[in-house]
N, CA and C of each residue as an Amber inpcrd file, in Angstrom:
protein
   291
  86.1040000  95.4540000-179.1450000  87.2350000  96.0630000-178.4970000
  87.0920000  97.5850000-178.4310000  86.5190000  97.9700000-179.3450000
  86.1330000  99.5970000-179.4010000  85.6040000 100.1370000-178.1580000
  84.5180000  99.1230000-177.1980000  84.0890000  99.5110000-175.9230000
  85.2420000  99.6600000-175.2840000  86.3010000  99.2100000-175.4060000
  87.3500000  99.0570000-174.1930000  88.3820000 100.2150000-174.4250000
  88.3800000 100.9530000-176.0000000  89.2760000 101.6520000-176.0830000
  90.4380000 101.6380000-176.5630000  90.6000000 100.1630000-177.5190000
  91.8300000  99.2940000-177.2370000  91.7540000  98.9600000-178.9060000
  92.9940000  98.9320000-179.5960000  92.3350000  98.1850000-180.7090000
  92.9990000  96.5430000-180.7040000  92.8540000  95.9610000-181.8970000
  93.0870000  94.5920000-181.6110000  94.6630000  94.4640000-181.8050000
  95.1590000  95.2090000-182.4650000  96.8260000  95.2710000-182.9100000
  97.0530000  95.7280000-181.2240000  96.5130000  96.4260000-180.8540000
  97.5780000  97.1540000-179.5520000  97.1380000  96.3400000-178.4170000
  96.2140000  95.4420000-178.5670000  95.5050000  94.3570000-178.0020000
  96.5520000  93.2490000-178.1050000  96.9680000  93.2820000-179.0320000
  97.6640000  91.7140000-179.3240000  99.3860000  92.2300000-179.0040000
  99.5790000  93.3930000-178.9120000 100.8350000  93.8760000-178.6880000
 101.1740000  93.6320000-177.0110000 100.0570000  94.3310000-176.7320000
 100.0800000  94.4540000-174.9640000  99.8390000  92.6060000-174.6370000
  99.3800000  92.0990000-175.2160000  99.3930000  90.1060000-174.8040000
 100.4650000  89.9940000-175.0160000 101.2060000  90.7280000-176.2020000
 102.2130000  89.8430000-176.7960000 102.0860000  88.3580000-177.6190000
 100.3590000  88.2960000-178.3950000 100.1940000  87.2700000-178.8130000
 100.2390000  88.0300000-180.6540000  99.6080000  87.1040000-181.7440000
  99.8470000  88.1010000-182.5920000  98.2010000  88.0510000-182.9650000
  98.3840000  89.2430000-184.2070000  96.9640000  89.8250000-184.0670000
  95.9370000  88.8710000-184.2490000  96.3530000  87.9640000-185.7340000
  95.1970000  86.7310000-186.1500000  94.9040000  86.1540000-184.8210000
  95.4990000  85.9490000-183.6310000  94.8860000  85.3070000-182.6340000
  93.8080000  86.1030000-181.9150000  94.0810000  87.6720000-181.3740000
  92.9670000  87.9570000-181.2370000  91.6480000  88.6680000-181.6780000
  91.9340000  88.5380000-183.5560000  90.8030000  88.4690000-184.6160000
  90.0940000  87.0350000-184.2910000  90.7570000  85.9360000-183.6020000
  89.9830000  84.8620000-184.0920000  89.2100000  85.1560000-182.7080000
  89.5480000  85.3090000-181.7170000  89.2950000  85.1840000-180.2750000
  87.7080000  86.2490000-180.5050000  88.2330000  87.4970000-181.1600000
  86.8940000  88.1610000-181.1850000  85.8490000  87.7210000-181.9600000
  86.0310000  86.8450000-182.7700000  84.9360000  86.6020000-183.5960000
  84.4630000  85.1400000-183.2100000  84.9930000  84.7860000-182.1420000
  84.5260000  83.4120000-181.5710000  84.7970000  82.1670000-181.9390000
  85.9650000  82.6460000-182.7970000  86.0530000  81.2420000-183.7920000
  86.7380000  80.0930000-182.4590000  86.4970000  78.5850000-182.7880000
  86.2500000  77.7300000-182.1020000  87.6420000  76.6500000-182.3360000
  88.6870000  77.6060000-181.3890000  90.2510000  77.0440000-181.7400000
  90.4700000  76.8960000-180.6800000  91.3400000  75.5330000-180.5170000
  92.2240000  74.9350000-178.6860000  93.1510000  76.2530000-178.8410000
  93.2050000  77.0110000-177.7250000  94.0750000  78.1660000-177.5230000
  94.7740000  77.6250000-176.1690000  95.9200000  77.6030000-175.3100000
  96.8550000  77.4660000-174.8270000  96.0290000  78.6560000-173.7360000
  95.9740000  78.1590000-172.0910000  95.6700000  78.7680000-171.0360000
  96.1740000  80.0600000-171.0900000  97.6380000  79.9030000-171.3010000
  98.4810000  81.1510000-171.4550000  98.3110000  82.1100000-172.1010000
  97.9650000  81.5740000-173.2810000  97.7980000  82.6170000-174.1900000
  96.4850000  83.6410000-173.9280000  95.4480000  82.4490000-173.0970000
  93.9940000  83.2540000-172.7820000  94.3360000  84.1200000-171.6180000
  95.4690000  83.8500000-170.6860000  95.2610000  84.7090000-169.6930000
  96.1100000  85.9400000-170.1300000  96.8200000  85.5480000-170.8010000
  97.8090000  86.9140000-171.7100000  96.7000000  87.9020000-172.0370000
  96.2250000  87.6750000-172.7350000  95.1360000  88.4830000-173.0260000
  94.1140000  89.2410000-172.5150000  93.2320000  88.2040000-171.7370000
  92.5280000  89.1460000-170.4780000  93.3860000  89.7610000-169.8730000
  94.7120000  89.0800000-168.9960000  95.4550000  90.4490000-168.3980000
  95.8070000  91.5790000-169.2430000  95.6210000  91.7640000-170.7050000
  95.5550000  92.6720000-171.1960000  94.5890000  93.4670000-171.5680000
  93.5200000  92.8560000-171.0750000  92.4280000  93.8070000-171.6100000
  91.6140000  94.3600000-169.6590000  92.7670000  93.9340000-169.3370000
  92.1910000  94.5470000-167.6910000  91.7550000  93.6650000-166.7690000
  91.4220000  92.6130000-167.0460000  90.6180000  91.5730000-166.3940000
  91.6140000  90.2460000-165.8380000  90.6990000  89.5560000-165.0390000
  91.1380000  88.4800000-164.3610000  92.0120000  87.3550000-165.5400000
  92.9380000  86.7800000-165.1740000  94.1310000  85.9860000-166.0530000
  92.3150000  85.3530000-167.0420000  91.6870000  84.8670000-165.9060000
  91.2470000  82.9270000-166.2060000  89.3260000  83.7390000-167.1530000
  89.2330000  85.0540000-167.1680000  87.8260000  85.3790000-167.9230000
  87.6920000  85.4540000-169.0280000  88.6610000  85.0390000-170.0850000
  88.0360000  84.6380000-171.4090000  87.7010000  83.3320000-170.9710000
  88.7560000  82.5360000-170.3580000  87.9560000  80.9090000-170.2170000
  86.3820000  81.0810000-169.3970000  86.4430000  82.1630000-168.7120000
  85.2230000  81.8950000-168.1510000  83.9010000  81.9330000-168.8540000
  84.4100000  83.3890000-169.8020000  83.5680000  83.3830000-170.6630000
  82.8350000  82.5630000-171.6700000  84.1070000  81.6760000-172.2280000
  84.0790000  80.7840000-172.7850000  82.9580000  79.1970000-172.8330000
  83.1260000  79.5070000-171.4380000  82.4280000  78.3960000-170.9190000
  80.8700000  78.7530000-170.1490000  80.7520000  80.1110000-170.7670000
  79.1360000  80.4600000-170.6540000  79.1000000  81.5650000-169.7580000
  79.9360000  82.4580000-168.7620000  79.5600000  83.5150000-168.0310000
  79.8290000  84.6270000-168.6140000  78.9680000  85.5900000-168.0540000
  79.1450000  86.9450000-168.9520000  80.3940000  87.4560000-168.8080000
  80.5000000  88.6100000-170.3860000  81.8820000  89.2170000-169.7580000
  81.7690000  90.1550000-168.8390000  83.2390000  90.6570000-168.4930000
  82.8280000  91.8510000-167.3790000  81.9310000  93.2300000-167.7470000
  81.7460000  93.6420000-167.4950000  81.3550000  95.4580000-167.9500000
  81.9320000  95.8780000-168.4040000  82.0110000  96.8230000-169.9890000
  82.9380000  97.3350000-170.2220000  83.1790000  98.9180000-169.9050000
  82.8940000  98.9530000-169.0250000  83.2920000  99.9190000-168.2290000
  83.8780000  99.6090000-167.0140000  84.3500000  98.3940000-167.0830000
  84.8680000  98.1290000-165.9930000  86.3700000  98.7250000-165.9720000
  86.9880000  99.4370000-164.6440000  87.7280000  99.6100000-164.3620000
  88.9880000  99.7340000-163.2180000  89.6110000 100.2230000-163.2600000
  90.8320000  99.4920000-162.5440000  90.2960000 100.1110000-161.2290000
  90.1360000  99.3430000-159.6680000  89.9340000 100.3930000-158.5970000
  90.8310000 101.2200000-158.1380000  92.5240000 100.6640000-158.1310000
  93.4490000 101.8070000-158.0530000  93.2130000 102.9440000-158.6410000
  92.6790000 102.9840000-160.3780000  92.8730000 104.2420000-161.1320000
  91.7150000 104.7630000-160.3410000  90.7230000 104.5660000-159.8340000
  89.8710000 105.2320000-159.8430000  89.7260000 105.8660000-158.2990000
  90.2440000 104.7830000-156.9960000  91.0210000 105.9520000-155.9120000
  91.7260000 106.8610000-156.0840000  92.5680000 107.0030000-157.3220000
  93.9730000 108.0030000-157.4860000  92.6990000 109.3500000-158.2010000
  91.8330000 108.9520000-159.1690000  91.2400000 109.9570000-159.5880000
  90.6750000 110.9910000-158.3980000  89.6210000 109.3950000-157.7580000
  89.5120000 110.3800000-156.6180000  89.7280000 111.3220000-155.5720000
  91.1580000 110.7830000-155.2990000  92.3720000 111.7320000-154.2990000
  92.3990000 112.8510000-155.3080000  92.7400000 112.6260000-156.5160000
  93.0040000 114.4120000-157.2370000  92.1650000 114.6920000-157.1820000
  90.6020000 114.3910000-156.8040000  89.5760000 115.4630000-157.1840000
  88.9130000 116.1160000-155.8630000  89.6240000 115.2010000-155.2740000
  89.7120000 115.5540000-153.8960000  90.8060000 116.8450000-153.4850000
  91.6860000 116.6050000-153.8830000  92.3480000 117.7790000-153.5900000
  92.5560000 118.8630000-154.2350000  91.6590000 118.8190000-155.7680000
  91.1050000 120.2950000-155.9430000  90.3310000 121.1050000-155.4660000
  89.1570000 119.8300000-155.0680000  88.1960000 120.6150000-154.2510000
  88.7900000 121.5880000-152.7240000  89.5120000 120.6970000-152.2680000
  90.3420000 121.1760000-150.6430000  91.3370000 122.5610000-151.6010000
  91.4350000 122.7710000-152.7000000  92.8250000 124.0250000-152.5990000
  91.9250000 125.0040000-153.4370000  90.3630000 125.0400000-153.7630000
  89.1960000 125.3210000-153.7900000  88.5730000 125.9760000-152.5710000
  88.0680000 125.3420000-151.7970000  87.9120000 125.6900000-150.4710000
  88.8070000 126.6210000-149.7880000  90.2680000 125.9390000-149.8200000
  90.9570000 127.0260000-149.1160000  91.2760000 128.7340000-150.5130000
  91.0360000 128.9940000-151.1750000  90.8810000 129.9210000-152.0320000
  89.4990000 130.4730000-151.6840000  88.6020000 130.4350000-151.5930000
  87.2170000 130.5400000-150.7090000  87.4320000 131.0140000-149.7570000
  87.8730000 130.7010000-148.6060000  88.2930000 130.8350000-147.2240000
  89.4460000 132.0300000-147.4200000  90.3080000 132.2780000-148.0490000
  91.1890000 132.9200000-147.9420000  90.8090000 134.2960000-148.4450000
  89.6790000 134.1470000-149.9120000  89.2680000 135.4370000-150.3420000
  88.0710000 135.8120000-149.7100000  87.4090000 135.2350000-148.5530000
  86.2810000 135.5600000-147.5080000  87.0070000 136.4420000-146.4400000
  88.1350000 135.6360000-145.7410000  88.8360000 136.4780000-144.8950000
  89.5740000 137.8300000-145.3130000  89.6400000 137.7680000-146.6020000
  90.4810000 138.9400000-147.3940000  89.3660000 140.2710000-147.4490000
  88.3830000 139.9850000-147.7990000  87.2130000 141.0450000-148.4280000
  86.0340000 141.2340000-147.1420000
């Protein structure tokens, strides 16, 4: 969980499951867990409801760097529009001097 940034208490807070469940979940232990409860979780750790089951059942996990594409258009628009009030500060102290 450390890759993700997340710990397992604030992990199990944001599921809303409690923590021993996702101590057991990380250490692989081999318990019937309730769909719900698995998709609680991945939707808490960023990911699709159904990818611990996927995982589960042999596919890799995601990247852990995987991240949200909204957050990362919104980053881009702000860095975008430093650069543009950049430029125009450029432009303005070219025409000035």
């Amino acid at each position: 969980m450390a890759e993700l940034s997340v710990t397992q208490l604030e992990l199990a807070s944001k599921a809303d499951v409690s923590l021993a469940t996702v101590q057991e979940l990380s250490r692989g232990l081999a318990r019937r867990r309730y769909g719900r409860t698995l998709a609680a979780v991945s939707s808490a750790l960023g990911w699709p409801p159904d990818q611990i089951e996927r995982v589960a059942a042999g596919e890799r996990a995601p990247d852990s760097t995987h991240r949200n594409v909204a957050d990362e258009v919104r980053e881009l628009r702000e860095e975008l529009a430093r650069i543009n009030r950049r430029l125009d500060q450029l432009e303005a102290d070219q025409q000035a001097g």
